[in-house]
C-alpha positions, 0 to 999 in steps of 0.5 A: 078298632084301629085308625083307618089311615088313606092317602090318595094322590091324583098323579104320580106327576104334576107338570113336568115334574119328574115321576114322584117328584112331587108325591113324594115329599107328600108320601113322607109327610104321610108316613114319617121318616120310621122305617116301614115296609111296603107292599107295592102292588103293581098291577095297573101297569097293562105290560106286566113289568112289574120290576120295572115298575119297583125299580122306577118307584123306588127311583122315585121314592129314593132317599126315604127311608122305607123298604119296598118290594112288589107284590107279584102273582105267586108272591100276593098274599105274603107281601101284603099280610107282611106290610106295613104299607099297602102302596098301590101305583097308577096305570089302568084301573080295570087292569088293576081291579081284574087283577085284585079279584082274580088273585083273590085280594081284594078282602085281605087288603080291606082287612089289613087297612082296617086292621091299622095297615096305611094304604097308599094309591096314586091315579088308578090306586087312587080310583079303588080307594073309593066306593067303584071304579064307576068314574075312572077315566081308563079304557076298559081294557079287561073285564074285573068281577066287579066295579065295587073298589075298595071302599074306604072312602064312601064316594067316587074318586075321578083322578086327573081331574081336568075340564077342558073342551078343545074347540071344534071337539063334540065329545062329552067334557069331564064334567058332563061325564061325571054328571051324567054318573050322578044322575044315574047315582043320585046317592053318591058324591064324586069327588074330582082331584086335579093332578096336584092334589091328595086327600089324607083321610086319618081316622074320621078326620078327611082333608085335601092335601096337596098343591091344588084345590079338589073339587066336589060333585053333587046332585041338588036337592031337586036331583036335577042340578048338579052342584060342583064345589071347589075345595081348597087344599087343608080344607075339611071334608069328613062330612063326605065320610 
């Protein structure tokens, strides 16, 4: 059985970096400087410009040495069954998933990445690497026939991850959010990845990467508390697999 090889980052940016700024040195550490060619699977962005968006991720990915070219509604299936590399961008998760389902590929992308294909997700590509897409933080703008994501990693992924409550404001934090999740799904963990950090998932081998540290969600042994951990950058997490 091949290696499964998985990163997810939380954000195409970091601060005021400029679109992949940060990513990319991130990306090249993951892939090498080999020329490869990847599937780059648009689909999140809600507007359809799908040139657009190669055209500004290969901008951002300029100077690597990899051939990209994006997986489009009537091309799917041959781009991604020719990848090296399956790179999923950000934008809204449900968009995404809907469209993963609708075109059928949500098994042929499962079968090239166990078959040894590197998989590569920022922001919503992030979130579907994960069990469902049940801790995002998009609008439900469609409907997909299921929140079951991907599934390579065997808990939730909430990407931009970020607890602030401004003063006066009676919404739900991140964090109640997210607990309220695991409340409801007591057998899973989260893990939360502040806009910075990855996780590189090699094999049976699962590390954070990245500039920031992640952070770990769970319910205590009494299934009432939730238990928040922070996880530094390096750190290891292959006891989550």
């Amino acid at each position: 059985m091949s290696v499964l090889r998985v990163l997810v980052l939380s954000s195409s940016r970091v601060g005021n970096s400029a679109y992949l700024e940060t990513a990319a040195p991130v990306i090249k550490n993951f892939l090498g400087e080999t020329p490869v060619n990847i599937a780059f699977i648009p689909f999140a962005a809600a507007d359809n410009n799908y040139e657009s968006y190669l055209t500004k991720t290969k901008e951002g990915l300029a100077g690597l040495p990899y051939n990209i070219a994006v997986v489009k509604p009537e091309n799917a299936r041959s781009v991604i069954e020719q990848a090296d590399v399956i790179m999923v961008g950000g934008g809204n998760t449900f968009k995404l998933l809907h469209d993963l389902y609708l075109l059928e590929l949500t098994d042929l992308i499962r079968e090239k990445i166990h078959a040894g294909t590197s998989y590569i997700g920022w922001s919503a590509g992030a979130n579907i690497a994960g069990l469902t897409i049940g801790t995002t933080n998009d609008m439900p703008v469609l409907e997909p026939k299921s929140f079951k994501a991907l599934g390579f990693f065997p808990f939730q992924i909430n990407p931009h991850y970020i607890n602030v409550k401004p003063e006066g404001h009676n919404g739900e934090t991140r964090d109640e959010r997210l607990s309220e999740y695991l409340k409801v799904n007591p057998q899973v963990s989260i893990v939360g990845l502040p806009e910075g950090t990855a996780l590189h998932l090699e094999g049976k081998i699962l590390t954070v990467a990245g500039q920031v540290p992640a952070v770990v969600f769970h319910l205590a042994v009494n299934k009432t508390d939730v238990i928040k951990e922070t996880i530094a950058i390096d750190s290891d997490l292959s006891h989550l697999l």
